[in-house]
Structure formats: structure tokens, C-alpha cells
N, CA, C, O and CB atoms as a CASP TS submission, in Angstrom:
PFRMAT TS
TARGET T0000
AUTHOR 0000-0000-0000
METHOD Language model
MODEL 1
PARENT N/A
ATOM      1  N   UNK     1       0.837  -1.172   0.000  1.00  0.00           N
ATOM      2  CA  UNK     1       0.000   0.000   0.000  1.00  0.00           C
ATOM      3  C   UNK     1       0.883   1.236   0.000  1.00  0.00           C
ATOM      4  O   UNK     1       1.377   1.839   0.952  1.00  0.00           O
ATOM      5  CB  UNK     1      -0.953  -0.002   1.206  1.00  0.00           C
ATOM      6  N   UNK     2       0.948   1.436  -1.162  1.00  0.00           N
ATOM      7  CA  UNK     2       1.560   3.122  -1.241  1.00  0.00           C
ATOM      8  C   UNK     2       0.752   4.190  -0.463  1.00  0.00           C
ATOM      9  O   UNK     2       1.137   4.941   0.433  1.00  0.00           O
ATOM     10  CB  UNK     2       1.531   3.742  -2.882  1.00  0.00           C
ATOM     11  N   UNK     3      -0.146   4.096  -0.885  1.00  0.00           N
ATOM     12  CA  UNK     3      -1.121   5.964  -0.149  1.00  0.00           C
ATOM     13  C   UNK     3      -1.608   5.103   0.819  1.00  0.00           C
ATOM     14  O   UNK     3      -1.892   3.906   0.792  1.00  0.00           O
ATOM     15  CB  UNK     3      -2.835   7.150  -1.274  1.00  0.00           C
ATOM     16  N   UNK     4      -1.662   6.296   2.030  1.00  0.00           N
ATOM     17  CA  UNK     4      -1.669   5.536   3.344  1.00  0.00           C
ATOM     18  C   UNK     4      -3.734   6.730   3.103  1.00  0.00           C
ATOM     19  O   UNK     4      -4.599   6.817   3.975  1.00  0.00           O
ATOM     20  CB  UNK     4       0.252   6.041   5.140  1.00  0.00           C
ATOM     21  N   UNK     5      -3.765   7.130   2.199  1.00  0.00           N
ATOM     22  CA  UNK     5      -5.402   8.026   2.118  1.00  0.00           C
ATOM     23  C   UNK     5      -6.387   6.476   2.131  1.00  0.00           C
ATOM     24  O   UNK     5      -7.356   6.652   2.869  1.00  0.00           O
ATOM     25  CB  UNK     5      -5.733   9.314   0.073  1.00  0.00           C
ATOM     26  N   UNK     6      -6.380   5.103   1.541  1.00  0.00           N
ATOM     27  CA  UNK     6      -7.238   4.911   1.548  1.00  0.00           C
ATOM     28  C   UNK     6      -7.478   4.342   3.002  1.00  0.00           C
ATOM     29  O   UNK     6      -8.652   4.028   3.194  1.00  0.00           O
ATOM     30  CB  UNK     6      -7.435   4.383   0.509  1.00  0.00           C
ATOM     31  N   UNK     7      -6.464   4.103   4.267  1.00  0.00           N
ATOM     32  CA  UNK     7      -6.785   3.621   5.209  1.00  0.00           C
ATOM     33  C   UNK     7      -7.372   4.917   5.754  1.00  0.00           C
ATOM     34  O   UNK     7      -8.171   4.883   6.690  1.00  0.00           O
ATOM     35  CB  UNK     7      -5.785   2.867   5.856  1.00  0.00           C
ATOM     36  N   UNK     8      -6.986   6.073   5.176  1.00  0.00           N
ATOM     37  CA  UNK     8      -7.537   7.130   5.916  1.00  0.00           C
ATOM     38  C   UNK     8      -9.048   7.143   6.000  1.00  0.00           C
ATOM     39  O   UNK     8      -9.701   7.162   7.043  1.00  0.00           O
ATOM     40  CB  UNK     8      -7.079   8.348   5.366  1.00  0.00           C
ATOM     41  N   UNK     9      -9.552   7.130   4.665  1.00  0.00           N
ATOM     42  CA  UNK     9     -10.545   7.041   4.553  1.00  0.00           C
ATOM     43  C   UNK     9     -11.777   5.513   4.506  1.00  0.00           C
ATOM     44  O   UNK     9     -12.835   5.439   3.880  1.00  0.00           O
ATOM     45  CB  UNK     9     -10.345   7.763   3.694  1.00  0.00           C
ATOM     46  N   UNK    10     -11.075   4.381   5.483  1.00  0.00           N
ATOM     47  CA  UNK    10     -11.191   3.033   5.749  1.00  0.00           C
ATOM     48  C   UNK    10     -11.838   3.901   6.918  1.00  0.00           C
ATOM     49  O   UNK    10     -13.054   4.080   6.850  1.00  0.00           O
ATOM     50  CB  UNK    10      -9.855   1.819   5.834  1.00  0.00           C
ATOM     51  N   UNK    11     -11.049   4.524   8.112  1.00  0.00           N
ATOM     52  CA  UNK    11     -11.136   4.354   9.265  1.00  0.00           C
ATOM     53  C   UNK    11     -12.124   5.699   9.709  1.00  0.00           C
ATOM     54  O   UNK    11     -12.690   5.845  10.792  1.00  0.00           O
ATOM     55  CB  UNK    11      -9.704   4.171   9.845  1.00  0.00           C
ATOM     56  N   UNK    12     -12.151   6.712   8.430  1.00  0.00           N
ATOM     57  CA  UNK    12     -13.367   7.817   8.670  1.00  0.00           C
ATOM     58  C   UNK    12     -14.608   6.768   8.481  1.00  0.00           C
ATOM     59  O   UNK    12     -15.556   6.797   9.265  1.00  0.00           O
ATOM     60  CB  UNK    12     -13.411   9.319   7.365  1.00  0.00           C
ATOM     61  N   UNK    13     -14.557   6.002   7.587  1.00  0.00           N
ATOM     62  CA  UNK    13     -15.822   5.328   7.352  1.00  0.00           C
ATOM     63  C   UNK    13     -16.225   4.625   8.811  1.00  0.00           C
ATOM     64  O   UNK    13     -17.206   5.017   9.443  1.00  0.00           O
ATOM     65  CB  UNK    13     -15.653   4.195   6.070  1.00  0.00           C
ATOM     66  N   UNK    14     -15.536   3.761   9.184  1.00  0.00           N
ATOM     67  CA  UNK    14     -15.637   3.192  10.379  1.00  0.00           C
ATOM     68  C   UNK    14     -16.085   4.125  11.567  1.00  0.00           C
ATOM     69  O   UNK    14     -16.970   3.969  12.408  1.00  0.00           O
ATOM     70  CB  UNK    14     -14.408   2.607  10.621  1.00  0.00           C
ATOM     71  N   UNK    15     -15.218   5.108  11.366  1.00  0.00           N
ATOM     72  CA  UNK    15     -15.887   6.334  12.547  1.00  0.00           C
ATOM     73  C   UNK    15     -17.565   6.897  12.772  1.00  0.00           C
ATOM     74  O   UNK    15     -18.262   7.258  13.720  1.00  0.00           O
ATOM     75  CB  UNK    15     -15.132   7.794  12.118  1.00  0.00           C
ATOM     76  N   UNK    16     -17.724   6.714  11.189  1.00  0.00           N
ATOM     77  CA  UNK    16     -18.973   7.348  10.805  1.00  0.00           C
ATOM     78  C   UNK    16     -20.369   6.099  11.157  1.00  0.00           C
ATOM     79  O   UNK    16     -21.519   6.372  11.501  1.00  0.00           O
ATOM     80  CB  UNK    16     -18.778   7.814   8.971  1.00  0.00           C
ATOM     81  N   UNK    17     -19.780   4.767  10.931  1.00  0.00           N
ATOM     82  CA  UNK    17     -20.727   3.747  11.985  1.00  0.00           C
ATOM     83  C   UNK    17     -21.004   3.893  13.033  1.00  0.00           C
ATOM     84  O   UNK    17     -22.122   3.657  13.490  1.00  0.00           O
ATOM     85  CB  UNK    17     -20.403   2.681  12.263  1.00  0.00           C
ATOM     86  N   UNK    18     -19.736   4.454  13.859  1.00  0.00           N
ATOM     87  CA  UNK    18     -19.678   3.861  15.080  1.00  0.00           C
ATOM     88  C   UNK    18     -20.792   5.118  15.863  1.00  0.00           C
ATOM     89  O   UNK    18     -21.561   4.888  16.797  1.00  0.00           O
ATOM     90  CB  UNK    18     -17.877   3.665  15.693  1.00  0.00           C
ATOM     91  N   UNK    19     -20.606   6.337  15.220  1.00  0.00           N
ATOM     92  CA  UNK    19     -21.322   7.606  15.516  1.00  0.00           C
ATOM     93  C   UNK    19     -22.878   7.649  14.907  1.00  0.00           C
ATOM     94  O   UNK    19     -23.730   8.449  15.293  1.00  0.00           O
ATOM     95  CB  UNK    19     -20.430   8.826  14.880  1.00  0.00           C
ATOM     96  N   UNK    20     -23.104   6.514  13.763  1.00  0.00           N
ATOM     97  CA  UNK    20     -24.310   6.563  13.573  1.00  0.00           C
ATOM     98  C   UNK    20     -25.077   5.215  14.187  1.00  0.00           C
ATOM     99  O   UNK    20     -26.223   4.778  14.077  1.00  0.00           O
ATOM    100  CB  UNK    20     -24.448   6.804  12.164  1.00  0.00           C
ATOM    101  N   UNK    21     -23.879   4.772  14.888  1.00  0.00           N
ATOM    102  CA  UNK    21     -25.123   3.170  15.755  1.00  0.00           C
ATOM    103  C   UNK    21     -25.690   3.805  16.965  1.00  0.00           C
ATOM    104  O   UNK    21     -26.597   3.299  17.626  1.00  0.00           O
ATOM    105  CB  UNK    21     -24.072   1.326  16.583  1.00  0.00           C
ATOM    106  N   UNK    22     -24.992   5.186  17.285  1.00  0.00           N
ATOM    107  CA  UNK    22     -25.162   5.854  19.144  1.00  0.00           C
ATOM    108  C   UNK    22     -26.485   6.351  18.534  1.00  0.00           C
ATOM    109  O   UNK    22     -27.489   6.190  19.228  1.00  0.00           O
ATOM    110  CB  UNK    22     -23.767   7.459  20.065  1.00  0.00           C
ATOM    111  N   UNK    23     -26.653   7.067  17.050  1.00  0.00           N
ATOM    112  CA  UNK    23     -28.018   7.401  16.723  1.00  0.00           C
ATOM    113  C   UNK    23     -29.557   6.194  17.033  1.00  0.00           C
ATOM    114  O   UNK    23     -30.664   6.408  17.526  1.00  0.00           O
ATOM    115  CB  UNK    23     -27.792   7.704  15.110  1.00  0.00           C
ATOM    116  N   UNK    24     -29.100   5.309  16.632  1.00  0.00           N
ATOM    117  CA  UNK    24     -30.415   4.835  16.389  1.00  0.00           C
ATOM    118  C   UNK    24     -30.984   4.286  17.543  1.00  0.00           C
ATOM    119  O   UNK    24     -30.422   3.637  18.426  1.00  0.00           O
ATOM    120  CB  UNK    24     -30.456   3.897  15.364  1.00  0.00           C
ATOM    121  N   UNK    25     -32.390   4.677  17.426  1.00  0.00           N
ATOM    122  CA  UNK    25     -33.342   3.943  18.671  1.00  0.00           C
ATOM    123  C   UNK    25     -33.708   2.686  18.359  1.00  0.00           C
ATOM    124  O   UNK    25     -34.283   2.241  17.366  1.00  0.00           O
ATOM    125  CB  UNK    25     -34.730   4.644  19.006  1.00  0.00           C
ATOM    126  N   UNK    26     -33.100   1.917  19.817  1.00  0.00           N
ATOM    127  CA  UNK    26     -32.868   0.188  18.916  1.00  0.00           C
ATOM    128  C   UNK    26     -34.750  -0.081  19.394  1.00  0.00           C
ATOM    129  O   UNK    26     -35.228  -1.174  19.090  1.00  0.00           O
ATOM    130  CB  UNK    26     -31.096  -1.572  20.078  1.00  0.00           C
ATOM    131  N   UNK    27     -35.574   0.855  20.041  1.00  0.00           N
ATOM    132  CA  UNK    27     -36.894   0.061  20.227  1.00  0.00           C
ATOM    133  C   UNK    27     -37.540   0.744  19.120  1.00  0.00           C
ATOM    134  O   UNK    27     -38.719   0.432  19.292  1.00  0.00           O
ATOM    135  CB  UNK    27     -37.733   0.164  21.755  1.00  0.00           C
ATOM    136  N   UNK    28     -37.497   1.437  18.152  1.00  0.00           N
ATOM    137  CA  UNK    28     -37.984   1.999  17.449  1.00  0.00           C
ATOM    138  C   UNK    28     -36.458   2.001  16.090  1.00  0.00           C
ATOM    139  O   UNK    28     -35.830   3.035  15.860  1.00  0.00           O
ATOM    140  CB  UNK    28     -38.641   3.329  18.284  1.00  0.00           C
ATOM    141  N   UNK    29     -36.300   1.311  15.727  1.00  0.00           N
ATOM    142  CA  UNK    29     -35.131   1.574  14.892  1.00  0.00           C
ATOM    143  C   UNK    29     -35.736   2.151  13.435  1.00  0.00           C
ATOM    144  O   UNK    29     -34.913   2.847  12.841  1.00  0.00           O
ATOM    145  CB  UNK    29     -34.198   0.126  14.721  1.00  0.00           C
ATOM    146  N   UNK    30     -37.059   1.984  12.734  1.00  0.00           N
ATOM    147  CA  UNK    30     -37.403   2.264  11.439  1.00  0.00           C
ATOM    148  C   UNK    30     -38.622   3.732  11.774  1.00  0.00           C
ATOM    149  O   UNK    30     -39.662   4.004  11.175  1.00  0.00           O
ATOM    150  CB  UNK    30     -38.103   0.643  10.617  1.00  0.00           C
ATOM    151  N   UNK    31     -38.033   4.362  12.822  1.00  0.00           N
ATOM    152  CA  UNK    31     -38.969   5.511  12.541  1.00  0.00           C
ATOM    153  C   UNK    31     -38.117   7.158  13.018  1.00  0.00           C
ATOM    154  O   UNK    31     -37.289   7.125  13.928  1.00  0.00           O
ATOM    155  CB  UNK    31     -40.549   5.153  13.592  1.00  0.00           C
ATOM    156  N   UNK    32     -38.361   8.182  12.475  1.00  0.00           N
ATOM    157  CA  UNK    32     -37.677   9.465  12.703  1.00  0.00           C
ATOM    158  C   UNK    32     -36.420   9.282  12.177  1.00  0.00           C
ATOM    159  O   UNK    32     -36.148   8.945  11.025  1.00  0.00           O
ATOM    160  CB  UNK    32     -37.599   9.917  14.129  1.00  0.00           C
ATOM    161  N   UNK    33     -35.627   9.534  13.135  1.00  0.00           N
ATOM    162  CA  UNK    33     -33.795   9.766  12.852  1.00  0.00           C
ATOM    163  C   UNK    33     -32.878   8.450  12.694  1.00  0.00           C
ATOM    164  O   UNK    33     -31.855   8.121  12.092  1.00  0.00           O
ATOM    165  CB  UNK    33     -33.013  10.590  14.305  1.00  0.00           C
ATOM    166  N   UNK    34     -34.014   7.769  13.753  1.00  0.00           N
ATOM    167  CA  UNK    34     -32.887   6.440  13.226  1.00  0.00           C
ATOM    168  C   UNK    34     -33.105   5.712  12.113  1.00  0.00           C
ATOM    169  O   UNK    34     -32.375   4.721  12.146  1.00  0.00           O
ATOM    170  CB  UNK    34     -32.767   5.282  14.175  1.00  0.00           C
ATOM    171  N   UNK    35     -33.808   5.748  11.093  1.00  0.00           N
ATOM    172  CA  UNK    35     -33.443   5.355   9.922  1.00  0.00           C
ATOM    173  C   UNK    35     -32.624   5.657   9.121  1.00  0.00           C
ATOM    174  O   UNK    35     -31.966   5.065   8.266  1.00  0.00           O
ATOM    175  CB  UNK    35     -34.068   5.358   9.439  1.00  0.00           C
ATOM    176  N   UNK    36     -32.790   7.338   9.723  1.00  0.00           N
ATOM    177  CA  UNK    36     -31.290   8.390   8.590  1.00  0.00           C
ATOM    178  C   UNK    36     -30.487   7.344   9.519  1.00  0.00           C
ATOM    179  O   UNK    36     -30.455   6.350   8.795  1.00  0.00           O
ATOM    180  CB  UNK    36     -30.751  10.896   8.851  1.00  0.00           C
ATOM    181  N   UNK    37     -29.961   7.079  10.463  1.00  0.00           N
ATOM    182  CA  UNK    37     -28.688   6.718  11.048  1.00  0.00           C
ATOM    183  C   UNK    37     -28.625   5.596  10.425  1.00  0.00           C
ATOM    184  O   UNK    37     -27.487   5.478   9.970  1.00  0.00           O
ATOM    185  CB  UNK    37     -28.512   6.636  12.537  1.00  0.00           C
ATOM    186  N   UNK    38     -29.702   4.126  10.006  1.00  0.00           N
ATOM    187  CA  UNK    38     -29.429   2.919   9.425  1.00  0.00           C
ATOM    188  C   UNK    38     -28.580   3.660   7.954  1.00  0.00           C
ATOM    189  O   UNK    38     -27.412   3.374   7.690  1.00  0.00           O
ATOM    190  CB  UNK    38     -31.017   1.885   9.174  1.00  0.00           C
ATOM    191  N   UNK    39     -29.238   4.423   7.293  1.00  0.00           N
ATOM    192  CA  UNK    39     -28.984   4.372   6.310  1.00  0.00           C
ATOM    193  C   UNK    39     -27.296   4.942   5.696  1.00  0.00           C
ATOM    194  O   UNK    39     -26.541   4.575   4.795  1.00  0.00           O
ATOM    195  CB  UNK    39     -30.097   4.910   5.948  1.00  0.00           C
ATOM    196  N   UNK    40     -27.271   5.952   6.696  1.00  0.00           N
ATOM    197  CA  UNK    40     -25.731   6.144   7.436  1.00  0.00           C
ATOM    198  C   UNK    40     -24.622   4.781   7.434  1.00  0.00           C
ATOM    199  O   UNK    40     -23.559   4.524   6.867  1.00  0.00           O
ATOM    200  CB  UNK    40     -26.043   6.511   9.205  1.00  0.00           C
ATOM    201  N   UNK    41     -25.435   4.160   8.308  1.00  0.00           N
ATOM    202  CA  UNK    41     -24.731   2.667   8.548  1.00  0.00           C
ATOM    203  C   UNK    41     -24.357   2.111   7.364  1.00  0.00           C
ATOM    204  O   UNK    41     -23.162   1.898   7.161  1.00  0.00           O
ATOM    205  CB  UNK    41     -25.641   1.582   9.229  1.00  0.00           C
ATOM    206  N   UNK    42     -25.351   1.783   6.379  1.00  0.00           N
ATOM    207  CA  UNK    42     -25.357   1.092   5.226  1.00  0.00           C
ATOM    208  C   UNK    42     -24.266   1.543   4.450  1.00  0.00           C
ATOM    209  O   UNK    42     -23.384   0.782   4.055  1.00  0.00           O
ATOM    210  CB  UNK    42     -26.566   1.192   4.553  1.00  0.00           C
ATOM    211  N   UNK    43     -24.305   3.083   4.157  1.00  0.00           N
ATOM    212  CA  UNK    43     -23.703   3.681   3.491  1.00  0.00           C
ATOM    213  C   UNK    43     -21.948   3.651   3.709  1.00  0.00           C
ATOM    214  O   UNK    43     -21.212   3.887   2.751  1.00  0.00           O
ATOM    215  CB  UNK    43     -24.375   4.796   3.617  1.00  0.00           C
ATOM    216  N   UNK    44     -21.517   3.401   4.788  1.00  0.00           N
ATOM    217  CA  UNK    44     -20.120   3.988   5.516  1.00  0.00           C
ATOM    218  C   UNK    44     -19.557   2.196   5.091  1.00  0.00           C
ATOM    219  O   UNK    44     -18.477   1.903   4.577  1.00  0.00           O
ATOM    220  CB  UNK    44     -20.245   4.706   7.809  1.00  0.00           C
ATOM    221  N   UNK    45     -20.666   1.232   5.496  1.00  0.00           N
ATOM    222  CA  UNK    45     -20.487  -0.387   5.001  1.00  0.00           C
ATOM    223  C   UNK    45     -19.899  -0.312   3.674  1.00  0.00           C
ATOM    224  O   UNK    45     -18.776  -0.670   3.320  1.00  0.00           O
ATOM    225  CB  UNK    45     -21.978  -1.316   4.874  1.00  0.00           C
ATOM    226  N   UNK    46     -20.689   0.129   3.104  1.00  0.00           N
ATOM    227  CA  UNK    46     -20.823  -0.010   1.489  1.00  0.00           C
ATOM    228  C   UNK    46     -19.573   0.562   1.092  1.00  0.00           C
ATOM    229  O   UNK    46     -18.930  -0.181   0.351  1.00  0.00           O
ATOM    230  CB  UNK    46     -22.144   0.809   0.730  1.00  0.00           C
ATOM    231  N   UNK    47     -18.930   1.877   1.414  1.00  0.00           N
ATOM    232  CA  UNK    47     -17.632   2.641   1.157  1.00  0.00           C
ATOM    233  C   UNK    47     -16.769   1.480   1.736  1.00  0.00           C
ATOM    234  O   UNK    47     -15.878   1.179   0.942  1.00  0.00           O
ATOM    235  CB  UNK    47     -17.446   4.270   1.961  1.00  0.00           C
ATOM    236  N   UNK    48     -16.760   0.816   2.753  1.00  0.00           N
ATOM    237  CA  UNK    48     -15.707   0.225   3.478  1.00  0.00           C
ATOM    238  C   UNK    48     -15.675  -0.892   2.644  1.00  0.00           C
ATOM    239  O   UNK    48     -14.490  -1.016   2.335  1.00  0.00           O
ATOM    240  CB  UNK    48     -15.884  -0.032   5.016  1.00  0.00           C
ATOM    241  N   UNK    49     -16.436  -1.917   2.023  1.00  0.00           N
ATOM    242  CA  UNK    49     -16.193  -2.898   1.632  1.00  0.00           C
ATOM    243  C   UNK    49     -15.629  -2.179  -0.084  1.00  0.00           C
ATOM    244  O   UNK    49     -14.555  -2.577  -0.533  1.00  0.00           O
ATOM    245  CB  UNK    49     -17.504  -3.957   1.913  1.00  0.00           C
ATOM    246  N   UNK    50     -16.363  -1.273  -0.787  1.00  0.00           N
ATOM    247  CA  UNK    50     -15.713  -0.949  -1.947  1.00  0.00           C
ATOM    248  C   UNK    50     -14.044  -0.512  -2.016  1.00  0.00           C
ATOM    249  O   UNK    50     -13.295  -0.646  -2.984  1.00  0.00           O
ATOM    250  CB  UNK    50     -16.528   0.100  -2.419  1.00  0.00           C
ATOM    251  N   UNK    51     -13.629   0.215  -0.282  1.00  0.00           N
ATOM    252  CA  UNK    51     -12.466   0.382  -0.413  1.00  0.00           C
ATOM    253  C   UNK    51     -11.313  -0.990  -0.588  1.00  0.00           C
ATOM    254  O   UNK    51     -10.265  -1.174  -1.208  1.00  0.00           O
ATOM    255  CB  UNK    51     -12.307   1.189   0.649  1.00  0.00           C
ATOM    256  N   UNK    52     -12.013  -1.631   0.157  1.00  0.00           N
ATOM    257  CA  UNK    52     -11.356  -3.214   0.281  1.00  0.00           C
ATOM    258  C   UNK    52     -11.248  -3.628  -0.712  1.00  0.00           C
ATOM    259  O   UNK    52     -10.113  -3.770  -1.167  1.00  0.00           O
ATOM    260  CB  UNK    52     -11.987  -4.278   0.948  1.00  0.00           C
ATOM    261  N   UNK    53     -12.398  -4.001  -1.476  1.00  0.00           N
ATOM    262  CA  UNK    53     -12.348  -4.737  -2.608  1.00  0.00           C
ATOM    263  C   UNK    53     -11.207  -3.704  -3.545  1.00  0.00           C
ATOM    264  O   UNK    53     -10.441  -4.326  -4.282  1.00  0.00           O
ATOM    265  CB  UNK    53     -14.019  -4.988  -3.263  1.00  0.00           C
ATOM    266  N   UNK    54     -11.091  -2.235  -3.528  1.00  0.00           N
ATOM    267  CA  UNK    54      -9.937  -1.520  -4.085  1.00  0.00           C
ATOM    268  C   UNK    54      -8.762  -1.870  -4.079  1.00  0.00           C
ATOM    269  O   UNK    54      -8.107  -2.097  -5.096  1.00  0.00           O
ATOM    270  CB  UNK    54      -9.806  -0.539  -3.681  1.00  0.00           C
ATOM    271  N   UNK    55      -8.360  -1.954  -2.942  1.00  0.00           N
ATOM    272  CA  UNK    55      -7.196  -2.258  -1.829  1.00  0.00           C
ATOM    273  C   UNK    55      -6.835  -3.953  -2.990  1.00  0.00           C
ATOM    274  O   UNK    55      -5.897  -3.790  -3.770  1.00  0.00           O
ATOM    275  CB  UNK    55      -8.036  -2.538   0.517  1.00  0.00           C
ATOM    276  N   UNK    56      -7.349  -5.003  -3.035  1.00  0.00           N
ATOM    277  CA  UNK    56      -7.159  -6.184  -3.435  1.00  0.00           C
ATOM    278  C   UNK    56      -6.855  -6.092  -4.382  1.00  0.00           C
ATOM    279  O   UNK    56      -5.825  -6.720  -4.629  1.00  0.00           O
ATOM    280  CB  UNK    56      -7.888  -6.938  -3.370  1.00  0.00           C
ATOM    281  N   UNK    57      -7.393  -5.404  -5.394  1.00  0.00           N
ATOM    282  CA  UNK    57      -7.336  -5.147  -6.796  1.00  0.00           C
ATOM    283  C   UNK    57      -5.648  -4.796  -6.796  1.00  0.00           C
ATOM    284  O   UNK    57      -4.732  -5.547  -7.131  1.00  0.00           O
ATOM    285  CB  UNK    57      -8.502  -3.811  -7.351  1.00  0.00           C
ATOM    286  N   UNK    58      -5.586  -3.541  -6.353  1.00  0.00           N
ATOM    287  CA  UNK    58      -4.474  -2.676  -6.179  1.00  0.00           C
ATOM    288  C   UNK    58      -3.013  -3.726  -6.282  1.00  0.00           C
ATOM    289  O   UNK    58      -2.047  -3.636  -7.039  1.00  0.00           O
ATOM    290  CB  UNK    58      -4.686  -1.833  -4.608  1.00  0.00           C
ATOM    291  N   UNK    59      -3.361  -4.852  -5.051  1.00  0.00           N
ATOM    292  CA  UNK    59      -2.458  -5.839  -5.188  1.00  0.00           C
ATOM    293  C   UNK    59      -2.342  -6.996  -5.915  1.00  0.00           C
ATOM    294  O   UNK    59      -1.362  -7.738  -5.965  1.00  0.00           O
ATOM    295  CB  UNK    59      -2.334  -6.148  -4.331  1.00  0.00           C
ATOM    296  N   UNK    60      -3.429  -7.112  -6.492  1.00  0.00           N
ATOM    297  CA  UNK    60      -3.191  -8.374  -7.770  1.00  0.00           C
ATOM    298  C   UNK    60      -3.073  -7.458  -9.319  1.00  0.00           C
ATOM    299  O   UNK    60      -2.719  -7.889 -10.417  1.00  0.00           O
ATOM    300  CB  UNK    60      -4.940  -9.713  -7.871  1.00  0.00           C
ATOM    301  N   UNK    61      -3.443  -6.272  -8.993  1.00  0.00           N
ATOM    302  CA  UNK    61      -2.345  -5.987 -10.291  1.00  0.00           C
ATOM    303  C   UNK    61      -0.774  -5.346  -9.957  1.00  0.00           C
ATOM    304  O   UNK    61      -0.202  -4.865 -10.935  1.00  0.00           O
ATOM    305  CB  UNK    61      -3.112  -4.770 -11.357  1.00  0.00           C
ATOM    306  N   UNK    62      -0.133  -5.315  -8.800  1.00  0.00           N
ATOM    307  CA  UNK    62       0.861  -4.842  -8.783  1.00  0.00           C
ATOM    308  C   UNK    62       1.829  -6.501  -8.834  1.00  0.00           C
ATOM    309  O   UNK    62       2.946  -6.478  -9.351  1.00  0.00           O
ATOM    310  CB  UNK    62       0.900  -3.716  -7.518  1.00  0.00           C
ATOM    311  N   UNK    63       1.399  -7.539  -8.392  1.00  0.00           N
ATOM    312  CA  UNK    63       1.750  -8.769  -8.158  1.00  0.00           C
ATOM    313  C   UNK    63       1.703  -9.178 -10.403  1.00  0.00           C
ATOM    314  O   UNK    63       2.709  -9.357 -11.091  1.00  0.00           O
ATOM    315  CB  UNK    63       0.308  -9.699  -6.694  1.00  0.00           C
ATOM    316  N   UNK    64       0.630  -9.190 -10.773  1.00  0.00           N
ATOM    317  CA  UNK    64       0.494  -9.573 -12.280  1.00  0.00           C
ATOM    318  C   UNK    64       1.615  -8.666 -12.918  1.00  0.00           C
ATOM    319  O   UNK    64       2.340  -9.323 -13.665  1.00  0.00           O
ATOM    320  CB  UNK    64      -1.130  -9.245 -12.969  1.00  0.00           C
ATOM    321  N   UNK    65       2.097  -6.764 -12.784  1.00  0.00           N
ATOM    322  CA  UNK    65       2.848  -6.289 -13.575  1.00  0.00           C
ATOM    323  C   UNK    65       4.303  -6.516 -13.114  1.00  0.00           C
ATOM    324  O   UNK    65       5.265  -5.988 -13.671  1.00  0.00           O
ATOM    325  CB  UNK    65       2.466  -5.024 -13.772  1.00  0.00           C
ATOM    326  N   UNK    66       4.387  -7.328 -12.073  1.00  0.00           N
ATOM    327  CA  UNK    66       6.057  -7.842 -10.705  1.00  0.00           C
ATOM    328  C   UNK    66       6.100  -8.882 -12.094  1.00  0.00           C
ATOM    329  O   UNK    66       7.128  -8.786 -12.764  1.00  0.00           O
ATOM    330  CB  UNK    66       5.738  -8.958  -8.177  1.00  0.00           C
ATOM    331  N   UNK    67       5.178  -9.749 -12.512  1.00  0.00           N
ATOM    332  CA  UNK    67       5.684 -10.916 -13.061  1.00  0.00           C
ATOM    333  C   UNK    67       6.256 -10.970 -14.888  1.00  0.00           C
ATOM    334  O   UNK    67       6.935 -11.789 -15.507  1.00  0.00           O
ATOM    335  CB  UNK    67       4.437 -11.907 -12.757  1.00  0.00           C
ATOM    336  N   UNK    68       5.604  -9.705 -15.273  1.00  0.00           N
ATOM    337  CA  UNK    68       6.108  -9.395 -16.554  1.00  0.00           C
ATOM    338  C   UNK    68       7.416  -9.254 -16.822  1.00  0.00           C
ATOM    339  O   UNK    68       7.787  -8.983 -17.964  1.00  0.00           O
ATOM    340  CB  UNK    68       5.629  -8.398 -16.942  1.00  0.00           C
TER
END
């Protein structure tokens, strides 16, 4: 991993869960604010696994152009 930005932005994502799980009302989770907060959740998931799946890429093509 050359750029140390995408862990940067690994671990804002992670931040942004952890600040939108304190949102939601777990007896009421699908009504008012805590849905914005699920959807929060979903969203910060969704960045985190696309960064990953980045991250992998990143290294099976630096590993495929090592072997040329």
C-alpha cells in the first residue's frame, strides 16, 4: 500500500458507523432519525467494503505487472 489516504478514509468510514449506531433507537429503529442513522450505517459499510475490494485489486495488479 503506497497511499496511506485509503486507510484514511477506511477508518473515517468506520468512525462514521460507530457515531451513527449511538443514533439509532434500537426500540424503534425504522422511525424518525434512526433510519437516517441505518442508512448512514449502510452507506459507511458499502464505502468500506468498496475500499477493500480496491485495496485487493491494487495488489493483484501490482503482483500480475512484478511478473512481466
Amino acid at each position: 500500500m503506497k497511499n496511506p489516504l485509503y486507510i484514511i478514509l477506511i477508518v473515517l468510514a468506520l468512525a462514521l458507523i460507530t457515531y451513527n449506531v449511538t443514533l439509532v433507537n434500537f426500540e424503534n429503529p425504522f422511525e424518525g432519525d434512526s433510519i437516517i442513522a441505518i442508512i448512514g450505517i449502510a452507506a459507511s459499510l458499502c464505502a468500506v467494503v468498496l475500499l477493500l475490494i480496491f485495496l485487493t485489486s491494487k495488489k493483484i495488479q501490482d503482483k500480475y505487472n512484478n511478473n512481466d
